[in-house]
C-alpha positions in Angstrom: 55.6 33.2 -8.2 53.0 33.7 -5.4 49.7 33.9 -7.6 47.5 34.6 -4.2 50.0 37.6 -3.7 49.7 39.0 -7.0 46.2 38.1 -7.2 45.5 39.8 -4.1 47.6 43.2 -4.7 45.9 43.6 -8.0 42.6 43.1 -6.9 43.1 45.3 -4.1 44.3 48.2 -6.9 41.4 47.2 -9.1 38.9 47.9 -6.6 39.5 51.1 -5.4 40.5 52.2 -9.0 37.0 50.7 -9.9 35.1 52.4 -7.3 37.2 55.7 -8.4 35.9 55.8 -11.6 32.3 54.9 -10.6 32.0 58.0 -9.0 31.4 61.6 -9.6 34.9 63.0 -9.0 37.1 63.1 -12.0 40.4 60.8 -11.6 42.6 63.9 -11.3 40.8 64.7 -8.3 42.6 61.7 -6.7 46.4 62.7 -7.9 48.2 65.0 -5.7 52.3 64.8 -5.7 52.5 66.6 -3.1 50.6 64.6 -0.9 52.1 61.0 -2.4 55.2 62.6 -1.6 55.1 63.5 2.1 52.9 59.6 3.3 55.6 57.7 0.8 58.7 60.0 1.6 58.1 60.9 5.3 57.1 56.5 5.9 60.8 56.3 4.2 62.7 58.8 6.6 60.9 57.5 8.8 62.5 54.1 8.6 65.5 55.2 8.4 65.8 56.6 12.0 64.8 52.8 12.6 67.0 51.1 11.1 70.5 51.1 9.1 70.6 52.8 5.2 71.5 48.9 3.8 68.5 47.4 5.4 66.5 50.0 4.2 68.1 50.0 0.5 67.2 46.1 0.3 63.5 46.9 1.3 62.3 47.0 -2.5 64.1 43.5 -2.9 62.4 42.2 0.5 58.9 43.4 -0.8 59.5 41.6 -4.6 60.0 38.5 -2.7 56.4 38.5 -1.0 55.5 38.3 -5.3 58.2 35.9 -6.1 58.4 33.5 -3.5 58.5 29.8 -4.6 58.0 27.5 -1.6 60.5 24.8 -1.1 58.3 21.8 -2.0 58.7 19.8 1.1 57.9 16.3 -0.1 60.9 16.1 -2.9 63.3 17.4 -0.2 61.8 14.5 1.8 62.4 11.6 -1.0 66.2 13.4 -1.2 66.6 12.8 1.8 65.8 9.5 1.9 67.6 8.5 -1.0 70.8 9.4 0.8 69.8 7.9 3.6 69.7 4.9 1.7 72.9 5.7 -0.4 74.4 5.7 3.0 72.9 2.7 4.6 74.0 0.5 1.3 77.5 1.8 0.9 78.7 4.0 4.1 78.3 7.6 4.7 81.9 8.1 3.0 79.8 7.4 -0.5 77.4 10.9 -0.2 80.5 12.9 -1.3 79.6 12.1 -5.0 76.6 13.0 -4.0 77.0 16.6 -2.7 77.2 18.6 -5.8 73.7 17.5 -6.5 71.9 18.6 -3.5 70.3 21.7 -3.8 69.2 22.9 -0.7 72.2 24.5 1.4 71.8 23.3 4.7 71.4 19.6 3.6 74.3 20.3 0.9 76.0 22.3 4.5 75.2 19.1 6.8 76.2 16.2 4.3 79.8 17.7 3.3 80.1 18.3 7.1 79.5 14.4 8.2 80.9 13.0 5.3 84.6 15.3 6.5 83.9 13.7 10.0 82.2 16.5 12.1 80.7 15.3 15.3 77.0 15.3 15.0 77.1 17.7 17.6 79.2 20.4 15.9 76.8 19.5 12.6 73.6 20.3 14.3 75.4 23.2 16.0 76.4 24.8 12.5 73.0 23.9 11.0 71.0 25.8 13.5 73.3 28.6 13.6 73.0 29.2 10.1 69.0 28.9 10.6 69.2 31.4 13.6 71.1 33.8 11.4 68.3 33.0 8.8 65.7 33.9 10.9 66.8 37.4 11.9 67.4 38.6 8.5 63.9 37.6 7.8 62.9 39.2 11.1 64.7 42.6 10.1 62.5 42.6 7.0 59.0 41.8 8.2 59.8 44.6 10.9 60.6 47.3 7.9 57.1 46.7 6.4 55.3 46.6 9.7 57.4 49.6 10.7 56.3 51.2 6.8 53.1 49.5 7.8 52.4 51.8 10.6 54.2 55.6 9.5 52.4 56.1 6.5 49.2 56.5 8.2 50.6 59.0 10.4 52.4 61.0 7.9 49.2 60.9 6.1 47.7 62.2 8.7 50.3 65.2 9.1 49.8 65.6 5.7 45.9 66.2 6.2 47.2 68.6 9.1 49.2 70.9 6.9 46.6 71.0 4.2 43.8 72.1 7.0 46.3 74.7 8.1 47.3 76.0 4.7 43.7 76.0 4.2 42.6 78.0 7.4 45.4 80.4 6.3 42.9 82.1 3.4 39.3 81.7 4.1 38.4 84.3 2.2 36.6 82.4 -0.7 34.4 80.4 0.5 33.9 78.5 -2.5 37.4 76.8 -2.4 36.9 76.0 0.9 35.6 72.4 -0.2 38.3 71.8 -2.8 41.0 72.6 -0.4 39.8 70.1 2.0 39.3 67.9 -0.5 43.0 68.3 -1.3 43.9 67.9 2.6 42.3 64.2 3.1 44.5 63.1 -0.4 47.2 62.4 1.9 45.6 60.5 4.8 43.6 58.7 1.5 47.0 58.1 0.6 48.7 56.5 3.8 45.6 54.2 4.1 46.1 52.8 0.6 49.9 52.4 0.9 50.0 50.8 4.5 46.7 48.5 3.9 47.2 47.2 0.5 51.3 47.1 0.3 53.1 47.6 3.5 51.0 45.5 6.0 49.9 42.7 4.3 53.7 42.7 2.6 54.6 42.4 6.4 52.3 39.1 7.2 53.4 37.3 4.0 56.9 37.7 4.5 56.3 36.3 8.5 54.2 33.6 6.5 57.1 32.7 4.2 59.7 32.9 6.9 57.7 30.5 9.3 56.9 28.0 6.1 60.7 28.0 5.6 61.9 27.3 8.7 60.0 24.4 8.9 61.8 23.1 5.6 64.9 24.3 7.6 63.7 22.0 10.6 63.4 18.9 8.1 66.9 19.6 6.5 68.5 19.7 9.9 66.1 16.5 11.1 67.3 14.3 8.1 70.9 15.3 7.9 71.3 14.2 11.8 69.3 11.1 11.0 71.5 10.3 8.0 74.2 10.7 10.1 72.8 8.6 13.2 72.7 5.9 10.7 69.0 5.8 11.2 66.6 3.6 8.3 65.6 5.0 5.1 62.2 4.0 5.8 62.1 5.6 9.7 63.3 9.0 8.5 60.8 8.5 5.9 58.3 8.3 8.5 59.7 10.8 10.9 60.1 13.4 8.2 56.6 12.8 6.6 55.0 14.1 10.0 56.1 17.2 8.7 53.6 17.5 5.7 49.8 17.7 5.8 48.1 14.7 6.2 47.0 14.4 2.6 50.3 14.5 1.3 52.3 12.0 3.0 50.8 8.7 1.8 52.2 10.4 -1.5 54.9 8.6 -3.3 
């Protein structure tokens, strides 16, 4: 799980239900269906027009991710790697096929069962990438449905605020209500604010964090498969691989 996510999303709830309850207005004065319904709603049908109804259907999925999301730890794949490398070095590249059922991530499990049923390292690398390309765009759909959330349930809470003023206008013949019903007509651009700045955009950044942090793992897989192959040392694809990580971690055993 992604503590600074949750952390993060709940503080961001907290405060503003906090700073709700520290003031004068009741909490009811805050709750308007209507209003939830046309910034939520309208961001939805929005998106829609954007992009195609299984996309859109897979968006909750895409969002729990940003509060699940596990980083690949980059400095076991590493030592995997090099521990076929040297599996392969000792008894030929033939002897990894034992070792395929093991491996968990796919593009390394992908790579190895390729070279070991005598790809050419060029049609290896080829299908690697290809796989990381196709990768890439799905997470590239899904950072673009949050930004694209991001950015309509301001708006629609601003046509929200719209209609209420209108409604509003329509009757000002008691003056009195005249500052509950505007009060009712700023719910909704209150509303598109909260939803786009505290779930929608910063959902969007973290899943373009995540997808950048993972295709570097995807760039090490692909690096130490085609070493592996190459025949290259243990201890050189150590090193090479290694540049990857931060400098504190790779004198790390």
């Amino acid at each position: 799980m992604d503590i600074a996510s949750l952390i993060g999303l709940i503080l961001a709830i907290g405060l503003i239900i906090g700073s709700i309850a520290m003031g004068n207005a009741p909490f009811s004065a805050f709750i308007d269906i209507p209003s939830f319904m046309v910034v939520v709603g309208g961001a939805f049908a929005a998106a829609l027009i954007c992009f195609p109804m299984g996309s859109i259907m897979k968006s909750p999925l895409i969002a729990l991710k940003v509060l699940l999301n596990k980083g690949e730890d980059r400095l076991t794949m590493i030592k995997q790697i090099v521990e076929l490398a040297e599996t392969a070095r000792r008894d030929g590249l033939l002897a990894l096929e034992s070792k395929v059922g093991d491996i968990q991530n796919p593009l390394i499990k992908t790579g190895i069962q390729m070279a070991v049923d005598g790809s050419t390292p060029e049609v290896v690398e080829e299908v690697l990438r290809t796989e990381v390309e196709a990768i890439q765009k799905r997470h590239k759909e899904g950072k673009s449905i949050m930004d694209q959330l991001g950015r309509f349930a301001p708006a629609y809470g601003m046509i929200g605020t719209l209609m209420g003023l209108i409604m509003m206008l329509q009757d000002m013949s008691d003056p009195s209500g005249i500052g509950a019903g505007m009060a009712v007509a700023l719910i909704t651009t209150l509303y598109g604010a909260i939803v786009a700045n505290v779930f929608f955009s910063p959902f969007a950044e973290k899943l373009g964090l995540n997808s950048r942090n993972e295709m570097v793992s995807h760039e090490i897989a692909i690096r130490g498969v085609m070493a592996i192959q190459s025949g290259e040392s243990p201890r050189a694809i150590d090193q090479k691989l290694r540049t990857f990580l931060p400098p504190k971690q790779r004198d790390a055993e």
